[in-house]
C-alpha positions in Angstrom: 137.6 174.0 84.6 134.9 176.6 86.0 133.3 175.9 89.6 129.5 175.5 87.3 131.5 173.2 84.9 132.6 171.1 87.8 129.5 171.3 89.3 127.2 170.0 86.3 129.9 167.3 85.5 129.6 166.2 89.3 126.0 166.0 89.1 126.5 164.0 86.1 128.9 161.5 87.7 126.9 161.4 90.9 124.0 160.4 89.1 125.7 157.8 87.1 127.7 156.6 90.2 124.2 155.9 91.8 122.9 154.1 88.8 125.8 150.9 89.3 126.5 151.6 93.2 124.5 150.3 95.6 124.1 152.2 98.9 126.5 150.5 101.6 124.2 148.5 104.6 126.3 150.2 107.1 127.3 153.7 107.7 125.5 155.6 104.6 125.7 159.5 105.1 121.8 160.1 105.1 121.8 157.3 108.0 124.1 158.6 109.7 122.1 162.4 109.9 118.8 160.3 111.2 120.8 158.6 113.9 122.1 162.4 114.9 118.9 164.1 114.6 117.2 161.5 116.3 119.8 162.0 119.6 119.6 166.4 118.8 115.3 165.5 118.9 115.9 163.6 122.1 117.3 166.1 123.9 115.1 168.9 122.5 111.3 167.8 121.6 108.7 169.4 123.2 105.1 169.6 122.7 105.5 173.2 120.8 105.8 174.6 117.2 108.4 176.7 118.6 111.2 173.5 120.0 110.0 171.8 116.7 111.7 175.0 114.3 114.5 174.8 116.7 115.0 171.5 115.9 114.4 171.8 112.4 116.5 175.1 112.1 119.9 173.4 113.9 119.6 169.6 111.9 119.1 171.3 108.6 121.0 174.7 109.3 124.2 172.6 110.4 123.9 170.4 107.3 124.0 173.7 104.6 126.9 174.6 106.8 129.0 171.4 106.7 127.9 171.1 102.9 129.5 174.5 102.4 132.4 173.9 103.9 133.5 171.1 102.7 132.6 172.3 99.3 134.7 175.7 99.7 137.7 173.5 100.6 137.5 171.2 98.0 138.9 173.6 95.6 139.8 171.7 92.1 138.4 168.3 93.9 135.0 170.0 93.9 133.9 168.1 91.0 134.4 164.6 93.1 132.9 166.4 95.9 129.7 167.5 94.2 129.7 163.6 92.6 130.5 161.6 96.0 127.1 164.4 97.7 125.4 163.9 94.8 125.4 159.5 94.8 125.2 160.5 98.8 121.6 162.2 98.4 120.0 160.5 95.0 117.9 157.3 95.9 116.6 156.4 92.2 118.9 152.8 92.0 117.4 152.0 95.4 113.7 152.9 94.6 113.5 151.0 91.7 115.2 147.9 93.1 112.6 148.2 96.3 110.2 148.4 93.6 110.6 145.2 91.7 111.1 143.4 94.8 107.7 143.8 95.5 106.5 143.2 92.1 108.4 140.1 91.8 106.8 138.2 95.0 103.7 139.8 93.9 104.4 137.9 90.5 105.3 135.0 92.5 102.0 135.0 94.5 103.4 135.6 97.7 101.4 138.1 99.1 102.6 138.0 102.8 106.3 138.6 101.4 105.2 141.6 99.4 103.2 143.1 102.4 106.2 143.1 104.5 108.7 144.1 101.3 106.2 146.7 100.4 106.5 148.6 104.0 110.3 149.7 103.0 108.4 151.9 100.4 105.4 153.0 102.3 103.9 153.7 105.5 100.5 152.0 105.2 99.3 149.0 107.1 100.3 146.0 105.2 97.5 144.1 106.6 94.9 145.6 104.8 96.5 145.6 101.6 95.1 143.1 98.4 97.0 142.4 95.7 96.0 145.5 93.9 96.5 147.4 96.9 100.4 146.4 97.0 100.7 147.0 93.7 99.1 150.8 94.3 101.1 151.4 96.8 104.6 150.7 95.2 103.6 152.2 92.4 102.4 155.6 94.0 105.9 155.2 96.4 108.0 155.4 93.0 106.2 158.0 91.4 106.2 160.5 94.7 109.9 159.5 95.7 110.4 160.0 91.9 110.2 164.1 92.8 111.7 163.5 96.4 114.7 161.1 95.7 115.6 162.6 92.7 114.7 165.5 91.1 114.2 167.4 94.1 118.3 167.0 95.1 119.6 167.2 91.5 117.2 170.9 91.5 118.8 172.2 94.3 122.1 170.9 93.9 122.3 172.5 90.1 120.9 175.9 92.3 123.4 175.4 95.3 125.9 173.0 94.5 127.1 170.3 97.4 125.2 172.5 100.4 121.9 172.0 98.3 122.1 168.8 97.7 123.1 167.6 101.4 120.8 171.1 102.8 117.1 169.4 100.7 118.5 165.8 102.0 118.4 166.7 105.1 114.9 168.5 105.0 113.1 165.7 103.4 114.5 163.0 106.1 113.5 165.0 108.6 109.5 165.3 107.2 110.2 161.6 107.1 111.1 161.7 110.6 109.3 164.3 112.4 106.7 165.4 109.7 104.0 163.2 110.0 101.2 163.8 111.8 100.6 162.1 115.3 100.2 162.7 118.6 103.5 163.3 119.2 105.0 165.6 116.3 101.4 167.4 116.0 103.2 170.7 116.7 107.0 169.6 117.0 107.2 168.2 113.1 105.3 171.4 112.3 108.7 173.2 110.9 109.7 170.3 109.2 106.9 168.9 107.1 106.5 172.9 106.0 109.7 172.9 105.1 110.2 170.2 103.0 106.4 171.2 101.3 108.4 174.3 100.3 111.6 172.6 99.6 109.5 170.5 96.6 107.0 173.0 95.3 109.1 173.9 92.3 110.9 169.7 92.0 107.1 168.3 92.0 106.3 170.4 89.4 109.7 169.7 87.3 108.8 166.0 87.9 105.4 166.4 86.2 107.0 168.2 83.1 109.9 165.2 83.1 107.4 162.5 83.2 105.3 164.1 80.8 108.5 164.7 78.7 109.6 161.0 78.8 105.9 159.4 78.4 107.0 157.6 75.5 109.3 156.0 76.9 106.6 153.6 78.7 104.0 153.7 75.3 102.2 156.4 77.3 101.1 160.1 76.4 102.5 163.7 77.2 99.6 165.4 76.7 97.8 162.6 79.1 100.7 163.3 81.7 100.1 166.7 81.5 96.2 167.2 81.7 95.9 164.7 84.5 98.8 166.3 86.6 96.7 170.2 86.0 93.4 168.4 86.5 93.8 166.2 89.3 97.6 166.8 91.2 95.7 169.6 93.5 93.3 167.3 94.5 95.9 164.9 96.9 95.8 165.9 100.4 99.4 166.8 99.7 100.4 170.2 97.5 103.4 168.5 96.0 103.1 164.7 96.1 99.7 165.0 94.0 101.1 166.4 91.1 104.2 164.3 90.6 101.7 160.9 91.6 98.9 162.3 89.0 102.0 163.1 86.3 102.6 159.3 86.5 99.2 158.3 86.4 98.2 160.6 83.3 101.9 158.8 81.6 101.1 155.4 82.6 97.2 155.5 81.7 96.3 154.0 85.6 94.2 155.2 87.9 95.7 155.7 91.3 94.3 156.8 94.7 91.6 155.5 96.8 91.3 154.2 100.6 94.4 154.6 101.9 94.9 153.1 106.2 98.5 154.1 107.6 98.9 154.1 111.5 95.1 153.0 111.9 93.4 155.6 110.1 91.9 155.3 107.5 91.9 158.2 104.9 89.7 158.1 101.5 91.9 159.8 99.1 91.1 161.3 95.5 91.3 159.6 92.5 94.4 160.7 90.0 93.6 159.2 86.6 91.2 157.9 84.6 93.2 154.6 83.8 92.5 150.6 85.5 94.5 149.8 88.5 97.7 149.3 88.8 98.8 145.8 88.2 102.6 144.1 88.7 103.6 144.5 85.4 102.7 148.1 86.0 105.2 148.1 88.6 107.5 147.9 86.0 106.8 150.4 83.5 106.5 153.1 87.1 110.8 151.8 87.3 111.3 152.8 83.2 109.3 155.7 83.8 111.6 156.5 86.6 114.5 156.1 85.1 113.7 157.7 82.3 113.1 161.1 84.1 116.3 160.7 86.2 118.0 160.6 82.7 116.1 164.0 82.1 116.6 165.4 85.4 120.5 164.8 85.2 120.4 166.8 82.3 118.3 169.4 83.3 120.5 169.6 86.3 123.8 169.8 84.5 122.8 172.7 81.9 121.8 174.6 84.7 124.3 173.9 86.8 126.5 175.9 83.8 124.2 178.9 83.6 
């Protein structure tokens, strides 16, 4: 078998593998890099753009590295290699299932429960949050994580095999980390919320296409998909998360955006779609929609994976 046929057939199997897996409580891989960048920012952050590339450079850097050699070693294994990264990275199963959790107390009326289940998804502050507003936020988390948990890895893992996948994990978790602005990573998460905006220029796009592609799939329309992701994905205050979030919106026919508070401040962001709010039961259709483009995505992956 050929290193790109054992690479599109891991992608594959990773993808199905995280589909019926579960991701362990204890010791998962991507857990494991946050608890070691955490100590490497420790011992490095500074109030400077300068420390904060460092930083970046050395968590993400080492990654690629490890990723590459433990894929050149692998030799005819590399197919289980590229599957066991590829399970590793993907966070679709665990989206979806953090999804409906909320939707379900929602359903249930228990708003307190689906504040503080909704906070795994999103940064916001529960408090503030109506019914509608959990229900916005989770499905606005699914549709932006939709580019970042899955098609984002599966693209650069079909471009770069095992140190792609690991190499765009790694990025991404440190934006999580680092890349937000505060008084704190101002200038120190500089490197790394550029990084990962570059990292997902071309996935956020893919994810519109997908999710345009699959429509149907949730009674909703390409051609909706596609003129709300070119009309209003620029608009969001970020270059890539706006077009996957207005992709979804245009597919699902809701409106999402508004007044958004995380960390106290209180940000009035732009309107993506011309549909009602979202709603529990929309909750729902944003998990098919989901799973419907990781379906597409794996594919996407695996034929070019063998080119």
């Amino acid at each position: 078998m050929s290193r790109r046929s054992q690479l599109a057939l891991g992608l594959l199997l990773g993808t199905a593998l995280d589909a019926v897996v579960p991701d362990p409580r204890r010791g998962h891989p991507v857990a494991a890099f946050g608890s070691t960048a955490g100590a490497l920012e420790r011992r490095v952050w500074a109030d400077s753009r300068a420390r904060g590339a460092l930083f970046t450079a050395l968590s993400v850097g080492g990654t690629v590295l490890t990723g590459r050699a433990v894929e050149r070693r692998s030799g005819s294994a590399r197919m289980v290699v590229v599957a066991v990264a590829t399970w590793a990275v993907l966070g679709s199963r665990s989206l979806r299932a953090e999804a409906s959790a909320v939707g379900e107390l929602l359903e249930a009326g228990d708003l307190p429960g689906a504040r503080r289940r909704v906070t795994h998804l999103v940064g916001r502050d529960p408090e503030t949050l109506d019914a509608d507003g959990v229900a916005r936020a989770a499905v606005e988390s699914v549709a932006e994580n939709t580019c970042d948990a899955v098609v984002a890895p599966l693209f650069w893992g079909a471009l770069a095999g095992v140190p792609g996948l690991v190499g765009y994990r790694a990025a991404n978790t440190l934006d999580a980390m680092v890349g937000h602005r505060s008084a704190r990573y101002a200038q120190f998460g500089w490197a790394a919320a550029r990084l990962d905006d570059v990292a997902n220029i071309v996935p956020a796009r893919v994810t519109a296409a997908l999710a345009a592609a699959v429509a149907p799939a949730v009674g909703g329309d390409p051609l909706a998909a596609v003129r709300t992701a070119l009309r209003d994905g620029r608009k969001h205050p970020s270059p890539n998360s706006g077009v996957s979030e207005a992709a979804f919106a245009g597919a699902l026919g809701l409106r999402l955006g508004g007044r958004t508070v995380c960390r106290g401040l209180v940000e009035e962001r732009p309107v993506l779609g011309d549909g009602a709010a979202p709603t529990p039961t929309d909750i729902r259709r944003a998990n098919r929609l989901n799973a419907a483009v990781t379906l597409a995505a794996a594919a996407v992956a695996a034929l070019g994976a063998r080119r």
